[in-house]
N, C-alpha and C positions, 0 to 999 in steps of 0.2 A: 217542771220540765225546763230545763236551761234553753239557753235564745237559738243556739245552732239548733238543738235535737226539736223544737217551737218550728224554727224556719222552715228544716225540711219537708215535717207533717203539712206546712201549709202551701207548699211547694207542693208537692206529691198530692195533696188531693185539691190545689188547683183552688182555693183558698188564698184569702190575701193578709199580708202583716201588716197591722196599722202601728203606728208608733203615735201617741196622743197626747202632746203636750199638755198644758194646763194645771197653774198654781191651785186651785180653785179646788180641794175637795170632790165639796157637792155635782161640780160640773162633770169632775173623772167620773165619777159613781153612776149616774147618766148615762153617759155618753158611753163608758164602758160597758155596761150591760145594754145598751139597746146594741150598740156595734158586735159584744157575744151571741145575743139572740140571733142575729144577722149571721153566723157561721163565720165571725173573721177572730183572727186572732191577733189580741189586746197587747202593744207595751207602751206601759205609762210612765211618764215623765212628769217632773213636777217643777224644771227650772229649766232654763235655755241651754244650762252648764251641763246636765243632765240628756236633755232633748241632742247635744251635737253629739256627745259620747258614745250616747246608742243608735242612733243612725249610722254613724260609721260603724260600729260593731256587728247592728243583727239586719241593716240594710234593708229596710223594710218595702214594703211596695207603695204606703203613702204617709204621708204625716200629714195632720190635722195638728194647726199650729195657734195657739194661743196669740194673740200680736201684744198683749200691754200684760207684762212680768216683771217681778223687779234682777235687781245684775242683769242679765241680758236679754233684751226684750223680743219679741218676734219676728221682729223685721231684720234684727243680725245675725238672729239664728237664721231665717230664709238665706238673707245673704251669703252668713260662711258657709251654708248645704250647699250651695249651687256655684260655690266655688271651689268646694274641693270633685275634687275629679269624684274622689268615692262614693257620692251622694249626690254628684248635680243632676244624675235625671229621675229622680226620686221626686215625682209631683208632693206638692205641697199646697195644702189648702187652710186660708185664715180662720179662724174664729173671729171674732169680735164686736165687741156692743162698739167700734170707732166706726161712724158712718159718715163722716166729712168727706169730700171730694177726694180731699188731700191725702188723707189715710187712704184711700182707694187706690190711686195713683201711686204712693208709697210702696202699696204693699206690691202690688204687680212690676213696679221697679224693682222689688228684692227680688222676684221670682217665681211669687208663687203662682197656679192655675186656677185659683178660685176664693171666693170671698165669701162666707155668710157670716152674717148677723148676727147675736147675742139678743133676747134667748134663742136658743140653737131648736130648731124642728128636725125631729131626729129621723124622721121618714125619709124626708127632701134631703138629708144630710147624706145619709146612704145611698140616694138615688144619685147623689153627684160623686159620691166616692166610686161607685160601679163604669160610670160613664170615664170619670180619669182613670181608671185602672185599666180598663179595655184601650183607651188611647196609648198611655205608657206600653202594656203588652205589646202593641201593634207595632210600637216605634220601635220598642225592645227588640223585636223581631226582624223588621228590619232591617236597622243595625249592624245584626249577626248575620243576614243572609248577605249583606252587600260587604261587609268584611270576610266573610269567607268566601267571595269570589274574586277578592284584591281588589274591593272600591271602596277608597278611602272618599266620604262625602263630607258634607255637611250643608248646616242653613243658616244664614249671617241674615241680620236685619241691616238694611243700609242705613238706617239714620244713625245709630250709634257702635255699629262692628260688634256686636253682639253674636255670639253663636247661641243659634235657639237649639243645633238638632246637630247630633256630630258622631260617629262610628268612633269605634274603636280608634283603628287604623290613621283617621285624620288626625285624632288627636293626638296621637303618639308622631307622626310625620309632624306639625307644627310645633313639638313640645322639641321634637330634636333638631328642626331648622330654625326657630325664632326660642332659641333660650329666656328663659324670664317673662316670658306673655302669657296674663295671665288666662286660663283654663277656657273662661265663658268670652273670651274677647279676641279679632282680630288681630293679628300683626299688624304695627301702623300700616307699615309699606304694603299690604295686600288689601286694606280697607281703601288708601287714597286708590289701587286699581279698582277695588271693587264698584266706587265712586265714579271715576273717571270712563270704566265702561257699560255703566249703567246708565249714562247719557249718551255713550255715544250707540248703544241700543236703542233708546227711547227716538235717537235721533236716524235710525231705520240703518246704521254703519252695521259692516260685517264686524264680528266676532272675531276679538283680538285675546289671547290668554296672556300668562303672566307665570315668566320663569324666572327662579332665585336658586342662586347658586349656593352649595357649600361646601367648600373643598372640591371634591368630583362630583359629589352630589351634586344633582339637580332636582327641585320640586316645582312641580309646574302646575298651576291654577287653571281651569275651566270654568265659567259664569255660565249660568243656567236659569232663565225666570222662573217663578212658579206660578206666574200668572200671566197678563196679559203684556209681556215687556216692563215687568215692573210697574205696572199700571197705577199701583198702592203710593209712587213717587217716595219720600224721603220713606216712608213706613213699609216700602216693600223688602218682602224678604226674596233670597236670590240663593240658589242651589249651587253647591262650588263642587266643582269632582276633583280631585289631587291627584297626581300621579306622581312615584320618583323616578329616577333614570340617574343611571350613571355613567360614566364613560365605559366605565372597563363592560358593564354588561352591555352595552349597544357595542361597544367593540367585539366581543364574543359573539353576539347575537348576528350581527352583518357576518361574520366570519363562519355562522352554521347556514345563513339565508345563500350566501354567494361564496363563487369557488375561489376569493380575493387571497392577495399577501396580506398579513400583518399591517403592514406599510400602506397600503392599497384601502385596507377598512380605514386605516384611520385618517388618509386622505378624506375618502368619503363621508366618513365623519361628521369631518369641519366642515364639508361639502351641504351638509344636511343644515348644521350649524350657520347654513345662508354667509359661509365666510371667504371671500377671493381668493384667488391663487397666491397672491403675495401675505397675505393674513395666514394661510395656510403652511408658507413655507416660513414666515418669521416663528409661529406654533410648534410649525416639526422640525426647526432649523433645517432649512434644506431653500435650494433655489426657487425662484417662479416657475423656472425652466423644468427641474424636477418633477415640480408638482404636476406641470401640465403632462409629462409623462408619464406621470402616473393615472396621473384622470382619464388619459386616452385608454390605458387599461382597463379600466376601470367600467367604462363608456362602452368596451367590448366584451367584456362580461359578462356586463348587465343588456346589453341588446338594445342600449339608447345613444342619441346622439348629445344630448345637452343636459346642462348639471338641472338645470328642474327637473328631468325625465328622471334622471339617475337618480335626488332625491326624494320623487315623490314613490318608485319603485321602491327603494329600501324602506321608504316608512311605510308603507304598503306591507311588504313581505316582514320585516318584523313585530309589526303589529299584534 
């Protein structure tokens, strides 16, 4: 059975693909027939060169990863998994007889969710493949329910701008606003905010977002705890929501909410954009004087007297 016509069957009856590194023979042999007994279905790899090939190719649901191979060891394969978009949320659990601190630490630095010991207990081994695989589904699902309702999220660790947890959607919005940042990592400039308003949370300030421009684009950041204010301090992770926005669509958008001119939305606009009448009229080339007649229109339209009522109205109704 080839790897697509394998996937599907194991897709369809709800069954998982394991991909199973390890040089070692004896240990495939093992480990493969106790994981066959178990109803999962088996691909074996026998080098790191090997292990990245077919994870990008047959995309499996976990790898169970050898960490000491010779050319490329288990912790670069972790690494490149979870850096390429195709494969980083593909949980990954270690093998290995390396029980130092330091390999410990290593290895969850690469990325992976789990760590056992050499020799491998193959009861306990399964018992944790089941528990990561229901986790991955969940998040899997996830994912796809908040991408299909246009929320682009994700989940940053603050100590090192790390993305532990990311939709579709975000990562395609940060992959076309910060070109060259790589996949698992914040953009500098959204980590020093992430940074900067995760104290001034801890320190009881109201909630400040974080807009970056490109071209008309605009992508704008929201901070979210996932705990108690960050309570976890340098270790905590913090929920981001993205949003885009552009000009032309907030210009069309006012223009289907209110009965305005052309001229008139885009007054209000820059209105919304927290920008004065002279910032406004240097924007649209046009006088302060202008503007201001314009805003009086605008003021009458909309049924308010002052530019905060007028912008909190239009971000209200085009919401």
């Amino acid at each position: 059975m080839n790897t697509e016509a394998a996937r599907d069957d194991v897709v369809g009856d709800g069954l998982a693909l394991v991909l199973l590194v390890d040089d070692t023979p004896d240990n495939l042999a093992v480990l493969h027939d106790a994981l066959d007994e178990s109803g999962y279905t088996v691909l074996v790899a026998t080098s790191g060169e090997q292990a990245l090939l077919r994870a990008r190719d047959a995309q499996p649901d976990i790898v169970l990863l050898d960490a000491v191979m010779p050319g490329i060891d288990g912790f670069e394969v972790a690494r490149r998994l979870k850096a390429d978009e195709a494969t980083a949320a593909i949980p990954i659990v270690f093998m290995t007889g390396l029980t130092e601190t330091e390999h410990v630490i290593s290895a969850f630095g690469a990325g992976v969710v789990d760590y056992v010991t050499k020799p491998i207990r193959t009861r306990e081994l399964i018992a944790r493949i089941e528990s990561h695989l229901r986790n991955a589904r969940a998040q899997q699902q996830a994912r796809h329910a908040l991408d299909a309702f246009g929320h682009a999220t994700m989940v940053v660790r603050e100590r090192d701008g790390r993305r532990l947890w990311q939709t579709a959607l975000a990562r395609s919005l940060i992959a076309q606003h910060f070109p060259g940042v790589p996949d698992t990592l914040m953009p500098p400039a959204a980590m020093a905010w992430v940074a900067r308003e995760a104290l001034r949370r801890r320190a009881g300030a109201e909630p400040q977002g974080l807009t970056v421009g490109r071209g008309s684009q605009r992508l704008t950041f929201a901070l979210h705890a996932m705990d108690d204010e960050g309570a976890g301090g340098a270790n905590a992770e913090w929920l981001l929501v993205l949003r885009e926005d552009s000009e032309a669509a907030l210009m069309e958008s006012l223009l289907r909410a209110f009965p305005l001119t052309a001229r008139e939305a885009e007054v209000l606009y820059w209105v919304m954009q927290g920008k004065t009448n002279r910032d406004i009229g240097e924007i649209l080339s046009l006088s302060p004087r202008t503007v201001h007649k314009h805003l009086e229109h605008v003021f009458e339209k909309l049924g308010v007297e002052t530019r905060t009522a007028a912008a909190a109205l239009a971000l209200q109704r085009i919401a």
